[in-house]
ChimeraX commands (.cxc) that place a marker at each C-alpha (Angstrom):
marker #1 position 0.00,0.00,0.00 radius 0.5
marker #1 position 0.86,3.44,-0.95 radius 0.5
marker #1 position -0.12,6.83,1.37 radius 0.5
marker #1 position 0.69,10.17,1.06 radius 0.5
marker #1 position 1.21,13.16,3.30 radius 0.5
marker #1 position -0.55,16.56,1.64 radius 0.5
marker #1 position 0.44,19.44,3.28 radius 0.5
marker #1 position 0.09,23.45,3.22 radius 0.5
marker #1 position 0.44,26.78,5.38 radius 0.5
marker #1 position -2.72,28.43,6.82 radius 0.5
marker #1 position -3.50,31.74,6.86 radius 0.5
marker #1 position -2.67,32.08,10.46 radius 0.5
marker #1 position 1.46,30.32,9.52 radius 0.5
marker #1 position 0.76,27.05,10.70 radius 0.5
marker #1 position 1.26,24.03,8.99 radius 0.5
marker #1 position -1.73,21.36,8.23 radius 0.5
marker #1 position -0.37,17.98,6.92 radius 0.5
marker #1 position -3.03,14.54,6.26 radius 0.5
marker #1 position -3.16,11.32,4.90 radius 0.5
marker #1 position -6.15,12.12,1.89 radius 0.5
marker #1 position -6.16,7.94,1.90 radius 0.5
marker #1 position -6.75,7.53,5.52 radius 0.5
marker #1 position -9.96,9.58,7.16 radius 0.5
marker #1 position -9.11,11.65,9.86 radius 0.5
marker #1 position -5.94,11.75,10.09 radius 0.5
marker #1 position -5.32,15.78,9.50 radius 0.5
marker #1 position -3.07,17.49,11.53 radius 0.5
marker #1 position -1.05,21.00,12.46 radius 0.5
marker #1 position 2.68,21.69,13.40 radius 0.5
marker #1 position 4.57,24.93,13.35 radius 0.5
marker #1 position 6.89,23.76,11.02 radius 0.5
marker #1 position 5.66,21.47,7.92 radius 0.5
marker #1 position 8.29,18.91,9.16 radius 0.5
marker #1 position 6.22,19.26,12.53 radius 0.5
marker #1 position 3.18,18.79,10.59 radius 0.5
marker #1 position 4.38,15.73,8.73 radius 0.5
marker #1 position 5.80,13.58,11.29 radius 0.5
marker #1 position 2.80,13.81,13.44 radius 0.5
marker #1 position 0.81,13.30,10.23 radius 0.5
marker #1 position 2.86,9.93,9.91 radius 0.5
marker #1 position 2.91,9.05,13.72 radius 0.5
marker #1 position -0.92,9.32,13.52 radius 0.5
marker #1 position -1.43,7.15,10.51 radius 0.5
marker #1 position 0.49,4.80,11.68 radius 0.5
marker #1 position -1.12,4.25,14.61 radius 0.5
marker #1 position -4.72,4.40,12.65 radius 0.5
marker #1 position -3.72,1.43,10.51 radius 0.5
marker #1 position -2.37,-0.62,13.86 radius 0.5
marker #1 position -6.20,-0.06,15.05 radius 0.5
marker #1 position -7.00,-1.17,12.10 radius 0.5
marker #1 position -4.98,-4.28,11.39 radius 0.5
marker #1 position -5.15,-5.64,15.13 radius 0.5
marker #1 position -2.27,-4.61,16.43 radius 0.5
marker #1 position -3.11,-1.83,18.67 radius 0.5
marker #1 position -3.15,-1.40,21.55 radius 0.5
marker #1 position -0.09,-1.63,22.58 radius 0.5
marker #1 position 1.36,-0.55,19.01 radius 0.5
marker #1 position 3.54,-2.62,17.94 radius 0.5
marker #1 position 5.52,-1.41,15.11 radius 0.5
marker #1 position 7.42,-4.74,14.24 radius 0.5
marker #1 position 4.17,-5.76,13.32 radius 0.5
marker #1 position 3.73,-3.29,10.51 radius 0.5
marker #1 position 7.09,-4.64,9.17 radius 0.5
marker #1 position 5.71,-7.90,7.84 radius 0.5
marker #1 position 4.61,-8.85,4.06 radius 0.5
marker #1 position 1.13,-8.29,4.24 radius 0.5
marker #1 position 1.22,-4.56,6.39 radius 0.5
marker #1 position 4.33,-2.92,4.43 radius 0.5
marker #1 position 3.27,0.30,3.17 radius 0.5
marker #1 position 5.18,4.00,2.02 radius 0.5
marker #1 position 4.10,7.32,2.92 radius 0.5
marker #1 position 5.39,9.71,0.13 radius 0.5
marker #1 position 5.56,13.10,1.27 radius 0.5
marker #1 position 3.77,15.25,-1.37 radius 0.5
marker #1 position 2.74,19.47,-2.21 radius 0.5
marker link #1:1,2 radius 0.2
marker link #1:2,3 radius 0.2
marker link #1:3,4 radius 0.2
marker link #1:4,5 radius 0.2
marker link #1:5,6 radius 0.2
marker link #1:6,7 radius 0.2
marker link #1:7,8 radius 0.2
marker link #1:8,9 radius 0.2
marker link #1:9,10 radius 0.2
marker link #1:10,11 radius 0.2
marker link #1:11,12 radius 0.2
marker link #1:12,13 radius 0.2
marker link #1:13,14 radius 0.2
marker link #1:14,15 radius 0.2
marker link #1:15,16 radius 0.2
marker link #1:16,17 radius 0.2
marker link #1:17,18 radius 0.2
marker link #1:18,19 radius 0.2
marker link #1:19,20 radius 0.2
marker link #1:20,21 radius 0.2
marker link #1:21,22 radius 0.2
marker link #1:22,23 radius 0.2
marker link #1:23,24 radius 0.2
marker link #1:24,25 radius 0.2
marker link #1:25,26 radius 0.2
marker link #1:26,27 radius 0.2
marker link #1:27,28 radius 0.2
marker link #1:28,29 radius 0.2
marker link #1:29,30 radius 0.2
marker link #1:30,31 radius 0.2
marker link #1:31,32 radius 0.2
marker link #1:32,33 radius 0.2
marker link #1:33,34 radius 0.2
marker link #1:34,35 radius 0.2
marker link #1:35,36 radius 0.2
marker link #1:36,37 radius 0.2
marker link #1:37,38 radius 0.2
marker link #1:38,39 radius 0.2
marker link #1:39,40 radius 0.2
marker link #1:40,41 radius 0.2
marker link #1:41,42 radius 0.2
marker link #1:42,43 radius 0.2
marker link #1:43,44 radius 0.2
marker link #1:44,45 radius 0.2
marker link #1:45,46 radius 0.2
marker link #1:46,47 radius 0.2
marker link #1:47,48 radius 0.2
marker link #1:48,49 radius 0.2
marker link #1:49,50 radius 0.2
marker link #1:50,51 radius 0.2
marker link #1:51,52 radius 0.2
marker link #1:52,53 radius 0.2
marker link #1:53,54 radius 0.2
marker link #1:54,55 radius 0.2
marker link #1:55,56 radius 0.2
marker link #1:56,57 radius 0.2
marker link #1:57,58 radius 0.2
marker link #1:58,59 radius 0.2
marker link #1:59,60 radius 0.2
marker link #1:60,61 radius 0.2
marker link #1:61,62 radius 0.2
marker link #1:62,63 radius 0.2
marker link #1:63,64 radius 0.2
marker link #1:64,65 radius 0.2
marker link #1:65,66 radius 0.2
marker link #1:66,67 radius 0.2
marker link #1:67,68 radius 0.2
marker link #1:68,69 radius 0.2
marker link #1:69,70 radius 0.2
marker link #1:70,71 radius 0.2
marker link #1:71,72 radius 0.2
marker link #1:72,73 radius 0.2
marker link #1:73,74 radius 0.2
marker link #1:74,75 radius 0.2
view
């Protein structure tokens, strides 16, 4: 599976960054770096729900053939 992170600058300077293939997971930083990771952090731990795995989140888990996936960082 392939995700990417969208991100932009508000109005108001900070930074929004999601995952358009996973719902809800939109967030803000003060930096778009900020923004991403937390982005990334956050889908990660959406799919973990989703797969099983969580909680605890376990990322060896996500390692394995059938849960590898790539978040591409994207404008």
């Amino acid at each position: 599976m392939n995700f990417h992170i969208e991100y932009e600058r508000e109005a108001d300077g900070r930074w929004l960054a999601e995952v358009p293939e996973i719902p809800g997971v939109l967030t803000y930083g003060a930096t778009a770096d900020e923004a991403m990771a937390k982005a990334e952090t956050l889908a990660l731990r959406a799919l973990a729900t989703l797969f099983g795995i969580a909680p605890p989140f376990c990322y060896d888990a996500l390692k394995r053939p059938s849960y590898e996936f790539k978040l591409h960082r994207s404008n």
